[in-house]
Backbone as CSV, one residue per row, in Angstrom:
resi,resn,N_x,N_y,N_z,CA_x,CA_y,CA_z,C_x,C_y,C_z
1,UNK,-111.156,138.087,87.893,-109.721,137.961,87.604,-109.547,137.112,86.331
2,UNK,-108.526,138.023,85.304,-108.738,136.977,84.384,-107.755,135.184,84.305
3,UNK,-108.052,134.456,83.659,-107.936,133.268,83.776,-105.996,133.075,84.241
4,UNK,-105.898,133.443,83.203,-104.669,133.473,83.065,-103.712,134.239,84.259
5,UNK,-104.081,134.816,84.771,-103.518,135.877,86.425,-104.018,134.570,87.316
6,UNK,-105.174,134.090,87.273,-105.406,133.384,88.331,-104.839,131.647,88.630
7,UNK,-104.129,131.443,87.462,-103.658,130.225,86.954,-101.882,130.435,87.471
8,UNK,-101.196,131.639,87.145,-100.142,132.398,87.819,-100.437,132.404,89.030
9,UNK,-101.001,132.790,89.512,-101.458,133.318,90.918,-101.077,131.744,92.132
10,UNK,-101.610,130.725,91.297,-102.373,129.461,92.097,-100.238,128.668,91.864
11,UNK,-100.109,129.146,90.502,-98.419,128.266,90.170,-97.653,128.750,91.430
12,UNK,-97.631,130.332,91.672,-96.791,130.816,92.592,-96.684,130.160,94.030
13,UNK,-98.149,129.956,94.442,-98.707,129.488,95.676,-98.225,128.209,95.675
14,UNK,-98.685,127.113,94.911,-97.930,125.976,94.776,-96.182,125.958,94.763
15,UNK,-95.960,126.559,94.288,-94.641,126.915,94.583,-93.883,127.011,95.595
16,UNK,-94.167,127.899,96.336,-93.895,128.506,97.638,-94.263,127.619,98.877
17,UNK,-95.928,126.767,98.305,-96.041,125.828,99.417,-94.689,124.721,99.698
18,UNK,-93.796,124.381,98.128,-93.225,123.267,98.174,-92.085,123.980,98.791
19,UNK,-91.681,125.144,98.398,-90.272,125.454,99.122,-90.492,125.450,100.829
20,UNK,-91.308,125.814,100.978,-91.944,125.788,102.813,-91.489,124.346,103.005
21,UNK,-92.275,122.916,102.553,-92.203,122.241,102.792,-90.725,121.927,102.989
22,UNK,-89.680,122.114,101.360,-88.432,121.139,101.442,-87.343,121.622,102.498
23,UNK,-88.095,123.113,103.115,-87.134,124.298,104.492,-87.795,123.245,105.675
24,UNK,-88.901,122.607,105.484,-89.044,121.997,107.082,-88.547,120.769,106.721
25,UNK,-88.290,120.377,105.525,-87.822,118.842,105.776,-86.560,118.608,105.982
26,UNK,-85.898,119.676,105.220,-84.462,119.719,106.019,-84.210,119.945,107.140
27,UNK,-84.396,120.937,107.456,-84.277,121.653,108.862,-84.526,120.463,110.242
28,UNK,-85.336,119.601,109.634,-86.236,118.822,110.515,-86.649,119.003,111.525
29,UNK,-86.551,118.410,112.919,-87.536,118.723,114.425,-87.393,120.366,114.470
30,UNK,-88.290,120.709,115.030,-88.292,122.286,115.541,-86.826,122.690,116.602
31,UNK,-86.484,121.677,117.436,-85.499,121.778,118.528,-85.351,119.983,118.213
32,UNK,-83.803,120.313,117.856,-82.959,118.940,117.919,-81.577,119.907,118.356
33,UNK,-80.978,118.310,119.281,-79.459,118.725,119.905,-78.761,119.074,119.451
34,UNK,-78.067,120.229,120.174,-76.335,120.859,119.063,-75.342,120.168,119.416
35,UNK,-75.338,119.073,119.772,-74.065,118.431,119.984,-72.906,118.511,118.806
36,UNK,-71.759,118.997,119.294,-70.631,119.435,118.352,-70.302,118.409,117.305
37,UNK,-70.377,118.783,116.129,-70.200,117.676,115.016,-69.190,116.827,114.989
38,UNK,-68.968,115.310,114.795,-68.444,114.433,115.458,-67.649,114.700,114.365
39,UNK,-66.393,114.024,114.216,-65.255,113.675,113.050,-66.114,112.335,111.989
40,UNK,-65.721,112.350,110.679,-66.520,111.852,109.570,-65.970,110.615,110.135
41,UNK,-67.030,109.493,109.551,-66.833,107.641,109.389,-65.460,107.627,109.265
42,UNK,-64.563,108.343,108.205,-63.790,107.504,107.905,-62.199,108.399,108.646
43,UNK,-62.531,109.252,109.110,-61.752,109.950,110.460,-62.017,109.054,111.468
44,UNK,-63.095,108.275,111.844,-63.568,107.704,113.263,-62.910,106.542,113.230
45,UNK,-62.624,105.610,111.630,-62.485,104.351,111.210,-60.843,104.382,111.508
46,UNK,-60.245,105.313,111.527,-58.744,105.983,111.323,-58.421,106.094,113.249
47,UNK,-58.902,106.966,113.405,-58.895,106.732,115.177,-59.107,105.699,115.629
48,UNK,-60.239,104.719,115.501,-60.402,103.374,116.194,-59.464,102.785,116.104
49,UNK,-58.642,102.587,114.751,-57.713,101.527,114.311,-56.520,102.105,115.379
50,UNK,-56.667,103.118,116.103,-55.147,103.385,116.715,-55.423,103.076,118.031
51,UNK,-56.248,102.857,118.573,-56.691,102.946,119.751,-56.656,101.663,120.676
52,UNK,-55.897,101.686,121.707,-55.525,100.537,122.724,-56.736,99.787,123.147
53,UNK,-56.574,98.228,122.802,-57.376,97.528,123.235,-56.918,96.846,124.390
54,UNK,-57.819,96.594,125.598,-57.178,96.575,127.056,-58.527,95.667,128.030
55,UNK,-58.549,95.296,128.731,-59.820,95.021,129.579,-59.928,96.143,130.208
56,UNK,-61.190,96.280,130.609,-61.740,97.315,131.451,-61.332,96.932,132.852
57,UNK,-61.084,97.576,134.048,-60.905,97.565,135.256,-61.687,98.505,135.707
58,UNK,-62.416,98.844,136.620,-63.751,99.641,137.183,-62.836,100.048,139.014
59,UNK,-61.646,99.438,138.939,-61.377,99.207,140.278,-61.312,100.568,141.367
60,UNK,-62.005,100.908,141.948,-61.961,102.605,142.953,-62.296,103.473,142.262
61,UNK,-63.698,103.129,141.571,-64.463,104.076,140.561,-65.470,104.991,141.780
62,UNK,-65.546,106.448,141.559,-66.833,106.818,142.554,-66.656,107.904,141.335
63,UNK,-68.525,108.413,140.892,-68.715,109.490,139.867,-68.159,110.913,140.673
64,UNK,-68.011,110.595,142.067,-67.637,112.235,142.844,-66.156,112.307,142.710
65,UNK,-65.519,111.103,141.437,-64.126,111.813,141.299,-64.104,112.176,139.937
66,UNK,-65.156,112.882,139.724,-65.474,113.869,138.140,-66.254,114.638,138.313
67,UNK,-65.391,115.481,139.492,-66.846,116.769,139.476,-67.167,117.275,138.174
68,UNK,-68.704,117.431,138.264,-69.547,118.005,136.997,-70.282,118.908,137.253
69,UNK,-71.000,118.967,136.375,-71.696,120.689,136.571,-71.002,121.514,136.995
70,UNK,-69.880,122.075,136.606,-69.125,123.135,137.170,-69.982,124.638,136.350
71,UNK,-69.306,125.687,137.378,-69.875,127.022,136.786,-69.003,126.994,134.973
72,UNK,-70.067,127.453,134.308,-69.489,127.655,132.957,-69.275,129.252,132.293
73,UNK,-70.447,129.942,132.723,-70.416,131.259,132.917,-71.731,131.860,133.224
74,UNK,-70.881,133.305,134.182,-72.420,133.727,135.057,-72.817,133.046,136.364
75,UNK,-73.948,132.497,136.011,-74.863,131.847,136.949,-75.144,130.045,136.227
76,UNK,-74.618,129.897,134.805,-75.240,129.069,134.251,-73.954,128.029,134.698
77,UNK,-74.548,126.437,134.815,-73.496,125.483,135.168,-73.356,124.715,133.616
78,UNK,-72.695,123.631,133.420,-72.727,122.983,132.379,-73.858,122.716,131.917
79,UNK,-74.724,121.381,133.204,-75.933,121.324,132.390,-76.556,122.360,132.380
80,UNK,-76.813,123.222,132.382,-77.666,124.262,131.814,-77.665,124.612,130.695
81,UNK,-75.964,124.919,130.517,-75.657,125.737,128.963,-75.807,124.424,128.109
82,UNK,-75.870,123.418,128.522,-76.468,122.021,127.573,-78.002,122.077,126.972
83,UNK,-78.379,122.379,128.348,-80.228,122.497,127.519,-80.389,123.496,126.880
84,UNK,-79.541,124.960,127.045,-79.929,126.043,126.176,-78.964,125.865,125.020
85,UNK,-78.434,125.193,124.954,-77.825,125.068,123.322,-78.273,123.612,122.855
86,UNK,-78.930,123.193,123.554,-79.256,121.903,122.879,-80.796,122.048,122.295
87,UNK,-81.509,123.331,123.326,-82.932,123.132,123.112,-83.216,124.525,121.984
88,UNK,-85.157,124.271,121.969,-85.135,125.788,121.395,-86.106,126.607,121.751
89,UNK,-85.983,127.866,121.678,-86.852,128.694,122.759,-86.505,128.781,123.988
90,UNK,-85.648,128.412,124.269,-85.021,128.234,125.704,-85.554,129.829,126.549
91,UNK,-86.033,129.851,127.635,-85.997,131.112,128.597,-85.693,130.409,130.142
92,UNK,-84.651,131.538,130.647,-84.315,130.896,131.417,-84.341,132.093,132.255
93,UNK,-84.174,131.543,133.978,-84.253,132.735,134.653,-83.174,133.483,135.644
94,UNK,-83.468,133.931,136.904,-82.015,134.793,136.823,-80.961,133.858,137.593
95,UNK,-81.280,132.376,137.600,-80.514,131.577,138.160,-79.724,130.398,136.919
96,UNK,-80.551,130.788,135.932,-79.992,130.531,134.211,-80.960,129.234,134.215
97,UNK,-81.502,128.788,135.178,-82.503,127.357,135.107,-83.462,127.474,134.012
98,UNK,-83.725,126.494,133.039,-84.473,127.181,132.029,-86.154,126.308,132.294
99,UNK,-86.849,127.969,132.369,-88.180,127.653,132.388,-89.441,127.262,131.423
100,UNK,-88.520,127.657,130.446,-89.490,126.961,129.381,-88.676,126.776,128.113
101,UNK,-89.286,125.713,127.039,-88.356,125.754,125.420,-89.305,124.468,125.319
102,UNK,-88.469,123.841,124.226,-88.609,122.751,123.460,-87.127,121.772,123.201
103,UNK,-87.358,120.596,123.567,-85.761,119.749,123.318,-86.782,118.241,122.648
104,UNK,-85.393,118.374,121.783,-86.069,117.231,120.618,-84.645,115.958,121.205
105,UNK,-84.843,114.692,121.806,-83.639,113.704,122.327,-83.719,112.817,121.247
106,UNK,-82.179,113.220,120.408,-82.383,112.775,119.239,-81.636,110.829,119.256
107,UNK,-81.719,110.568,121.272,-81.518,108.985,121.212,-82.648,108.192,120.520
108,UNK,-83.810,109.140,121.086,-85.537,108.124,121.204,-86.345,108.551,120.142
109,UNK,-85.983,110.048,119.589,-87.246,110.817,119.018,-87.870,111.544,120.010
110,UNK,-88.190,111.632,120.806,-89.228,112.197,121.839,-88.797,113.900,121.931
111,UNK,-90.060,114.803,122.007,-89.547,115.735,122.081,-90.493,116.350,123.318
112,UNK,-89.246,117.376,124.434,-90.183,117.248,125.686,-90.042,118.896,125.862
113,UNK,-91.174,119.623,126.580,-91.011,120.846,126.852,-90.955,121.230,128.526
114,UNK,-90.459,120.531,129.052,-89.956,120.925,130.619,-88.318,119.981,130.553
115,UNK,-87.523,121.022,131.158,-85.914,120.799,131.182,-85.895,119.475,132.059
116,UNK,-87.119,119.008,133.281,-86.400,118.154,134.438,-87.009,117.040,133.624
117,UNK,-87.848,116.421,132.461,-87.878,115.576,131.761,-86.381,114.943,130.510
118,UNK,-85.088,116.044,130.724,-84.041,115.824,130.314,-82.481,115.846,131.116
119,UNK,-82.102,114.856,130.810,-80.586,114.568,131.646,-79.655,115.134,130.392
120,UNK,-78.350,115.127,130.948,-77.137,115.819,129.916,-76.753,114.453,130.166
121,UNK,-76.780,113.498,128.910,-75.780,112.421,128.867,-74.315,112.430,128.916
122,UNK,-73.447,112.068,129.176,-72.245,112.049,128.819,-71.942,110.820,127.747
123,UNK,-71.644,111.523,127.020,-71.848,110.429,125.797,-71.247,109.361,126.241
124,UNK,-69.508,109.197,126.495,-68.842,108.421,127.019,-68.915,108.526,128.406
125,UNK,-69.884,107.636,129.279,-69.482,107.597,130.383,-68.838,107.860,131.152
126,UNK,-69.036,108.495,132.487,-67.736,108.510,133.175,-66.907,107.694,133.951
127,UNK,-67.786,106.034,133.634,-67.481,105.058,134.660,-66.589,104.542,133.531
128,UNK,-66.878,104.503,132.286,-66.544,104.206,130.993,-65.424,104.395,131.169
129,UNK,-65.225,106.131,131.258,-63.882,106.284,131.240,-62.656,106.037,132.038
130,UNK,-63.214,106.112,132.994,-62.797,105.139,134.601,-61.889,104.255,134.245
131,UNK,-62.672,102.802,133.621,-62.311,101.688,133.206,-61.745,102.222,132.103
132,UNK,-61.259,102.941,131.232,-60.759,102.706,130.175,-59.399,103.659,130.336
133,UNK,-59.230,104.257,131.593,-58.033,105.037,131.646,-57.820,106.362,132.354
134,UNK,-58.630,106.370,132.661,-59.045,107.945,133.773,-58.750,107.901,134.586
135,UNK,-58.691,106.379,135.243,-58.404,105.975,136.325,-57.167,106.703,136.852
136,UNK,-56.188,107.069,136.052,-54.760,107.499,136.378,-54.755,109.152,135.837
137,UNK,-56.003,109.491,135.464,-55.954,110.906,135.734,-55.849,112.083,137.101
138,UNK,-55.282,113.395,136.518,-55.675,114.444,137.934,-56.920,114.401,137.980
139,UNK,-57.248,114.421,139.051,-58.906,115.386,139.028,-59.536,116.449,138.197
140,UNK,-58.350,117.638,138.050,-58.443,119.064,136.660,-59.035,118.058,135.428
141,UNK,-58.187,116.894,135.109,-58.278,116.527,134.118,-59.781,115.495,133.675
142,UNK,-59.796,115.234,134.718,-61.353,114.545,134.890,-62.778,115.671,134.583
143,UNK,-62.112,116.364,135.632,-63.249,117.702,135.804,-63.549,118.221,134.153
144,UNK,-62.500,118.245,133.450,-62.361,118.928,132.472,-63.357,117.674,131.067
145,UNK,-62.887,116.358,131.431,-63.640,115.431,130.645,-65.143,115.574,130.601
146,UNK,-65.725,115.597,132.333,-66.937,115.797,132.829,-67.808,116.762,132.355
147,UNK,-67.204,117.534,131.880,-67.877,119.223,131.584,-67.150,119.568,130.197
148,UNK,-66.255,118.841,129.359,-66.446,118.831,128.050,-67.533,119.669,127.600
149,UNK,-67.510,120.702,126.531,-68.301,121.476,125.925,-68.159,121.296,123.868
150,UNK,-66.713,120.906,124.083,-66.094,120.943,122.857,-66.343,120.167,121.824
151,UNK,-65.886,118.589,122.587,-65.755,118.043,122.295,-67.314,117.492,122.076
152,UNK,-67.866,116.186,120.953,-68.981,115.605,121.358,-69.301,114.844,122.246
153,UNK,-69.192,115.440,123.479,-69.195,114.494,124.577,-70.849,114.787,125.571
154,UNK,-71.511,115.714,125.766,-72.294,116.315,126.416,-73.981,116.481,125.585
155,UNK,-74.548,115.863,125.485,-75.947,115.985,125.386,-77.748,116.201,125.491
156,UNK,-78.098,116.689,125.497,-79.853,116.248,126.338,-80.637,115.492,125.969
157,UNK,-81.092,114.677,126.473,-81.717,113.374,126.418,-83.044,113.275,127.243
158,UNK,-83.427,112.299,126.486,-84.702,112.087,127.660,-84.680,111.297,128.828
159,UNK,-84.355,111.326,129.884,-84.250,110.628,130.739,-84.229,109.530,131.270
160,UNK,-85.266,108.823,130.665,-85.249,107.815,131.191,-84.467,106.988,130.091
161,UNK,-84.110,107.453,129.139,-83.310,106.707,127.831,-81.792,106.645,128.812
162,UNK,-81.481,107.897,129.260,-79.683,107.699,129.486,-80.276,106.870,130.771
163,UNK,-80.739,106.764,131.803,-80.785,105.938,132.533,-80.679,104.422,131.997
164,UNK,-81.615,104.157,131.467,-81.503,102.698,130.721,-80.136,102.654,130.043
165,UNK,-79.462,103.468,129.550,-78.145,103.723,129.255,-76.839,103.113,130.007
166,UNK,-76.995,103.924,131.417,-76.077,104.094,132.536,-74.604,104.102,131.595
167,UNK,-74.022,103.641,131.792,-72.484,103.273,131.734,-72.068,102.255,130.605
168,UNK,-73.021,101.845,129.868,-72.665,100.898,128.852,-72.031,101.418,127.330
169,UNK,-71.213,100.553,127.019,-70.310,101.450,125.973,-71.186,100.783,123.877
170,UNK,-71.291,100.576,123.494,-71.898,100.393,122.138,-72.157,98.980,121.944
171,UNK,-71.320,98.433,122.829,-71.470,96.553,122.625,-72.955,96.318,123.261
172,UNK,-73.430,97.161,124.517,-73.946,96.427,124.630,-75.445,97.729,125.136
173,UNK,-75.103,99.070,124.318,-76.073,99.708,124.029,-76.287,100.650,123.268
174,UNK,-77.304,100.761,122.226,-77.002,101.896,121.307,-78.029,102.958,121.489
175,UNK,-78.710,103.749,120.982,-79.370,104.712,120.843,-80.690,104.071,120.128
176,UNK,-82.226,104.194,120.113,-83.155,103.272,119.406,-83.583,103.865,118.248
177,UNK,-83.319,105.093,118.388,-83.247,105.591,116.822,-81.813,105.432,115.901
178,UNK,-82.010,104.443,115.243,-80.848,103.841,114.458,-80.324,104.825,113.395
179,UNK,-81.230,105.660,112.805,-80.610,107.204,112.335,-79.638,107.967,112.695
180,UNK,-79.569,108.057,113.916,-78.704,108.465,115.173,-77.704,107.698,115.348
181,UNK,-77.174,106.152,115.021,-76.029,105.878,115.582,-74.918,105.937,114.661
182,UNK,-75.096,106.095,113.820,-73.674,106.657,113.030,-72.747,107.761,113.537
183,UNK,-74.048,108.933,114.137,-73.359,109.986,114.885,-72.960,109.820,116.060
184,UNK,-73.525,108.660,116.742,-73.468,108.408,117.947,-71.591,107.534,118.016
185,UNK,-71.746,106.835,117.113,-70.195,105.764,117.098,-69.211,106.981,116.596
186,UNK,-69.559,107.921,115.712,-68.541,108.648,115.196,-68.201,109.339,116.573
187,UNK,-69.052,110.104,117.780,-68.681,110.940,118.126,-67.935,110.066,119.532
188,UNK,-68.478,108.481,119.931,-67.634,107.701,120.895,-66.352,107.867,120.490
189,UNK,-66.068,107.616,119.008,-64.540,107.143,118.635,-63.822,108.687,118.837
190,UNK,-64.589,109.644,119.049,-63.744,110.716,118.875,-63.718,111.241,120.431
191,UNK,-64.470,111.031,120.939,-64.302,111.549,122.680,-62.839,110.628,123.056
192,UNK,-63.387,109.182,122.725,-61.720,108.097,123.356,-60.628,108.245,122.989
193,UNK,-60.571,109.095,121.291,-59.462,109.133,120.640,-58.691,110.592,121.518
194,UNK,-59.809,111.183,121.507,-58.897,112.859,122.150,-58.250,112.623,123.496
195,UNK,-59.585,111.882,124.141,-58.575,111.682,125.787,-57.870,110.720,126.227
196,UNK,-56.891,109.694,125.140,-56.402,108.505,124.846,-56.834,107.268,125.765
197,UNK,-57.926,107.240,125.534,-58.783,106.050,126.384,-58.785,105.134,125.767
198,UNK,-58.996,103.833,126.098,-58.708,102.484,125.405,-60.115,102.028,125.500
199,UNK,-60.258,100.901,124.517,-61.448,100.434,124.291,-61.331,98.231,124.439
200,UNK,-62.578,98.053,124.886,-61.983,96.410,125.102,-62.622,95.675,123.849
201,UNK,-62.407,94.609,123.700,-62.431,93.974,122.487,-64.038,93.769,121.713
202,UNK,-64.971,94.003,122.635,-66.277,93.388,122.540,-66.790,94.941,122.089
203,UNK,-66.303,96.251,122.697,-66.414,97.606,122.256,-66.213,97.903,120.809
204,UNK,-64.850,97.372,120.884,-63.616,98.229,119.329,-64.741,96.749,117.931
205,UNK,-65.388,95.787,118.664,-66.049,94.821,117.424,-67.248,95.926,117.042
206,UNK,-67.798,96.176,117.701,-69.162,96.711,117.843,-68.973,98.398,116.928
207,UNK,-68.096,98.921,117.413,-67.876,99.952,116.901,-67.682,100.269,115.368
208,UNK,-66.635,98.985,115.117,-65.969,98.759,113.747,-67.319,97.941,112.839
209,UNK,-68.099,97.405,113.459,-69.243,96.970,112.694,-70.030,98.461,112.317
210,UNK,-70.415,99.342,113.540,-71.468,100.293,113.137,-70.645,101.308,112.009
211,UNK,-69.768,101.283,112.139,-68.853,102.804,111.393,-68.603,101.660,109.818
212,UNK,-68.096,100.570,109.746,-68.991,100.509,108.651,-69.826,100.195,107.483
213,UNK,-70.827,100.781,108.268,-71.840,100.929,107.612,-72.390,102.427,107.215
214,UNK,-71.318,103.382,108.214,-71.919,104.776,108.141,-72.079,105.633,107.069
């Protein structure tokens, strides 16, 4: 081959290796969460500032007054259609349970390939919301918070992360991949702002520190 074809030949290849590369560096994890894109920093910075600051009251909280997992369609319940839009490769079977994929929990980094190694967080708590104003909701209207699809409220996670989680609102837990909490505060301020939930003082500090910086 003469020199010159093979010098072309090797530019092209180099080439093509780098565009490969800058398609996986964007793209990033193979399977990361679709959680619905939160409203920008300075939409979130705009909502917080409106938002009732109040103490929390927890008083005649039980999670069985937010039924969840409701049917969403078919056979599939919420969490389900969470791991198959959150994960990738998803196959699932004729009960919609998914038997195999890939989910990237973009709280920790960790990326796991069996569904019962992932919980559907609720971003905002439901005890959260309890205390912050739910308390005086219908049930429809709870049900409807619980199983949120729309909104950024619903996620997959790795398990034992939302556990260590439970019910705590940004004061006093964040996500450990710090990459992640910009999206994480943008999409709190926007779950509380839609379902006019109030936030307490040690929350709305914490919040207004992370957003900004976003």
């Amino acid at each position: 081959m003469p020199k010159f074809y093979a010098r072309r030949r090797l530019s092209i290849l180099a080439a093509l290796t780098g565009v490969m590369a800058s398609v996986a560096l964007f793209n990033g994890p193979t399977a990361s969460a679709a959680l619905p894109t939160p409203v920008s920093a300075a939409t979130a910075r705009t909502y917080l500032a409106s938002l009732t600051v109040a103490t929390e009251d927890r008083t005649g909280y039980d999670r069985d007054l937010f039924p969840h997992w409701i049917t969403q369609s078919g056979t599939c319940n919420t969490r389900e259609t969470v791991l198959k839009r959150d994960g990738s490769s998803v196959v699932t079977d004729s009960a919609c349970a998914a038997t195999s994929g890939s989910w990237y929990s973009p709280y920790d980094g960790a990326t796991w390939t069996a569904a019962s190694d992932l919980d559907i967080d609720h971003l905002v708590p439901l005890a959260e919301a309890w205390d912050s104003g739910a308390s005086g909701w219908t049930t429809s209207r709870r049900q409807a918070f619980a199983n949120d699809l729309t909104r950024p409220q619903l996620i997959a996670v790795t398990d034992n992360v939302n556990q260590a989680k439970g019910d705590q609102d940004p004061a006093t837990w964040m996500p450990s991949r710090t990459a992640y909490r910009c999206t994480y505060v943008r999409a709190w301020v926007q779950v509380k702002y839609y379902y006019d939930l109030s936030v307490d003082s040690a929350e709305k500090s914490a919040l207004t520190n992370y957003l900004a910086s976003c």
